[in-house]
N, C-alpha and C positions, 0 to 999 in steps of 0.2 A: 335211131339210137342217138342217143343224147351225147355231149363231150365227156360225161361222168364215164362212164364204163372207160372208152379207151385210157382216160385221166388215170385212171385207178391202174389198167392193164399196163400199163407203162412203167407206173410205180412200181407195182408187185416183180415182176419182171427184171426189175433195176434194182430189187430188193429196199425201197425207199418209203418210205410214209408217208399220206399228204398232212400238210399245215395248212387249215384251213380259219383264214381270219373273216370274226364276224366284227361288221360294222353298223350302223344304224344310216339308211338313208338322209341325208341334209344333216347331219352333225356332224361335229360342230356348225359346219356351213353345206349349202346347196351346190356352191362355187368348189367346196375342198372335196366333194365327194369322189368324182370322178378321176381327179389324178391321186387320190390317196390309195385309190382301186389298182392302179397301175402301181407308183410305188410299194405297194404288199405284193404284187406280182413279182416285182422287180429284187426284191428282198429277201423271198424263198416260198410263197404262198402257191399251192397248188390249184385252189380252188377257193372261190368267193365266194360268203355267204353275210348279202345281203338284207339287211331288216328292215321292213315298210313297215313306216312310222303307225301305231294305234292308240287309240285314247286309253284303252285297259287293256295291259301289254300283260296278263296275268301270272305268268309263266317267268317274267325276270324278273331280276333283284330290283335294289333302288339304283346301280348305279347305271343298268340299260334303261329303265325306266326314264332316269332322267334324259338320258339320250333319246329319246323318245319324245319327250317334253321337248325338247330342245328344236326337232326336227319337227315337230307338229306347229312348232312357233316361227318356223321357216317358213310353215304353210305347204309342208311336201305330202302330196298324196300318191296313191298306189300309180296313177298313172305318170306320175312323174317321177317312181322311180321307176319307171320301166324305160323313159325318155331317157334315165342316168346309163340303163343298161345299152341301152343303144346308141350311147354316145362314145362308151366305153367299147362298144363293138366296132367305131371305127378304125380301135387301133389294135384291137386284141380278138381275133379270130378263135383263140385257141382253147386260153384260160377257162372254164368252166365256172359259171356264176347261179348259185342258189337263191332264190329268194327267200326270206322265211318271213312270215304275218300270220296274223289272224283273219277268220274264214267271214266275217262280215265283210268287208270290200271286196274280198271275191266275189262274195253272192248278189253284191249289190251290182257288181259287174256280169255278172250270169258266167256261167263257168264257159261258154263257147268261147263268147267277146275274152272273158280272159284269158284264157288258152292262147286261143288267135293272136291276141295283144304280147302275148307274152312270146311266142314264139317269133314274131315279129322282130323283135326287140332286141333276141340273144341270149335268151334265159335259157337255162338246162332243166334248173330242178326245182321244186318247190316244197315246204315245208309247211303248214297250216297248223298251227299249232293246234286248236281246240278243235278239230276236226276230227270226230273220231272214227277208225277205220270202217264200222260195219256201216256208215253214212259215206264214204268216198265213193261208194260206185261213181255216180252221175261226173263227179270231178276228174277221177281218172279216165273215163270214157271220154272226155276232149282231152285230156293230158295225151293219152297216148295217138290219139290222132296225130298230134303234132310233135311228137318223142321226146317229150319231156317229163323226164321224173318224178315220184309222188315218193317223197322220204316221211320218214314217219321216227317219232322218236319213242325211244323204251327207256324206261327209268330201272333204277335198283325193286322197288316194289310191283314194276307188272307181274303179271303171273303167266307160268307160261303155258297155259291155253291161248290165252290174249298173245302172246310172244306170236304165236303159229298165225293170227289170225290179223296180226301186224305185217308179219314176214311176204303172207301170201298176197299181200295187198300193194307192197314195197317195190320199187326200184330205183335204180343208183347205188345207195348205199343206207344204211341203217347208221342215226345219229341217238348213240347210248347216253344215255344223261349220268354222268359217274357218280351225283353227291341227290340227295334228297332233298326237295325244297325246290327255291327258284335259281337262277344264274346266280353266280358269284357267292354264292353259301356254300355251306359246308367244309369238312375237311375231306378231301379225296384218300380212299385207301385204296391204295393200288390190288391187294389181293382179293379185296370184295369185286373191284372191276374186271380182275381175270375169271372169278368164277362163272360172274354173269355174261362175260363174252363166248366163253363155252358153253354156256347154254344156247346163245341165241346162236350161236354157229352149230351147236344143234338142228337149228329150224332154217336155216340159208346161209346160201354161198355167197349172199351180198359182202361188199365191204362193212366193214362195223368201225366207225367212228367215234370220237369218246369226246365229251364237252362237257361243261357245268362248271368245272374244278379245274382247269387248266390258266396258271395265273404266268408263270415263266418255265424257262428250259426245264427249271427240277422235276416239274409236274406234268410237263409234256413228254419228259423222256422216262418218270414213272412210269407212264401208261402204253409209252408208246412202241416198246416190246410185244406186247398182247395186241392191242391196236391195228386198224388199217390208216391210220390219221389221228389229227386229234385238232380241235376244234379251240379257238381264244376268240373271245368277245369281250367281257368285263373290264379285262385287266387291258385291251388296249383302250376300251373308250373313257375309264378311269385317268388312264396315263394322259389321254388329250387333253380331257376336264381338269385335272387338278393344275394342269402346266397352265391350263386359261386361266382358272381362278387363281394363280398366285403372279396373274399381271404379265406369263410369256404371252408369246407373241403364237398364232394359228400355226404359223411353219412349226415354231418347236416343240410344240403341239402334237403336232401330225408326226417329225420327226423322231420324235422320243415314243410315240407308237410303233412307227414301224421301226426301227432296232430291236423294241423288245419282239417284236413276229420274228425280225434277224437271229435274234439271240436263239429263240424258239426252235427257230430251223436249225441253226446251226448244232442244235444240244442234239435234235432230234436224228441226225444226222454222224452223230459222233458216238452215240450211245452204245 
C-alpha cells in the first residue's frame, strides 16, 4: 500500500480534503524544486503532484507548457526527477508524491526499471497521461509489485462504460478533469462537476479529486463540497512565471506560489 490510501483515510476521517499542488519538475529552477516541494507541504498541501518535463505535454494549456519549456531547457529528465523525489524523501517520509508524464520515457525506461526506479525514490502514484487503460496491464503489473498507484484521469465527456473500465483499472484515487480542453481553460461549473462525481462514485469507492479549473480559494471551495481534494497547477506556475517576467526575484516567485496554495487551504478548510 502506497501513502495515498492512508493520506486520504486520515482526511476523510478528520472530515478534511486534500490540496494537492501540481508543479513541473526543474521550474523555474532544478535548485528551486526540491524546497518548494517542502514549502507546499509546509503551507497546507496534502499530496504532491509532480510533472516530468516532455517535449509534447498534449494534455495542458500554454501556461504548463511553458513550464515545460522551461524545465526541458534545464535539461531535467525523468530520472532526475525521480533523484528530486529522493532528495525530498530525506526529509519528508510522510507526504505522498504523484508523478504525472507521458508514457514515452516510461517505455523507454521499460516499465520494470521504472517501477524499481521509482519506488526506489519515494514515489506513491503515477499518472501517464496518454496511456490508455485497456493498454495498462503490462504497467500496472510492476506498479503493483512495488505498491504504487496507477491514477487514471476522467473528463466531463468520458462515457460511462469507459468510466467502469477506468475505475477497474485505478488505484489511489481518481483525478476528474472539471473543464473540457487542456489545463487552465475553461470556466469550471460547479454543478456539471457534482453530477459527474455521482456517476463516477457510481463505479468506485476511490477518492475522486477534481483539477483543470481550480485557479484560487473561490474555485477550490466550489468544488470542494462534492470533492475528495482538489488539485492547482496552472495558477501556481503562472504566479511564479509572471513575478520572473516582471524582473522579481525566484524567492518571490516561489513565495507568492505558495500563499496562493495557503489561500487555497485555507478557503478549503473554512467552507
Amino acid at each position: 500500500m502506497s501513502r495515498l490510501t492512508p493520506c486520504f483515510e486520515a482526511l476523510r476521517k478528520s472530515g478534511r480534503k486534500a490540496v494537492i499542488p501540481y508543479i513541473v519538475a526543474g521550474d523555474p529552477t532544478v535548485a528551486a524544486t526540491v524546497p518548494m516541494l517542502h514549502s507546499l507541504v509546509a503551507a497546507g498541501a496534502n499530496v504532491l503532484e509532480l510533472g516530468v518535463p516532455f517535449s509534447d505535454p498534449m494534455s495542458e494549456g500554454p501556461v504548463i507548457q511553458r513550464g515545460h519549456e522551461r524545465a526541458l531547457a534545464n535539461e531535467v529528465s525523468l530520472t532526475q526527477v525521480l533523484s528530486m523525489v529522493a532528495e525530498f524523501r530525506r526529509q519528508d517520509q510522510v507526504t505522498p508524491i504523484v508523478i504525472m508524464g507521458y508514457a514515452n520515457p516510461v517505455e523507454r525506461m521499460g516499465y520494470a526499471n521504472f517501477a524499481s526506479a521509482c519506488s526506489t525514490a519515494g514515489v506513491d502514484g503515477l499518472i501517464t497521461v496518454d496511456l490508455p487503460p485497456e493498454e495498462v496491464g503490462p504497467l500496472n503489473v510492476e506498479l503493483q509489485k512495488v505498491a504504487i498507484d496507477n491514477i487514471f484521469l476522467i473528463s466531463p465527456t468520458t462515457p460511462a462504460e469507459r468510466i467502469a473500465t477506468i475505475t477497474s483499472n485505478a488505484s489511489g484515487f481518481i483525478y476528474y478533469v472539471a473543464v473540457k480542453g487542456v489545463t487552465g481553460a475553461g470556466h469550471l461549473d460547479s454543478s456539471d462537476v457534482g453530477m459527474h462525481l455521482d456517476l463516477i462514485r457510481s463505479k468506485t469507492a476511490l477518492p475522486i479529486c477534481v483539477g483543470f479549473g481550480i485557479k484560487d480559494a473561490e474555485s477550490a471551495t466550489a468544488v470542494g463540497s462534492m470533492a475528495d481534494g482538489v488539485v492547482v497547477g496552472s495558477a501556481l506556475i503562472d504566479t511564479m512565471a509572471v513575478t520572473l517576467d516582471a524582473g522579481g526575484s525566484l524567492d518571490a516567485g516561489v513565495d507568492k506560489a505558495v500563499a496562493l496554495l495557503g489561500s487555497i487551504r485555507t478557503g478549503i478548510d473554512n467552507m
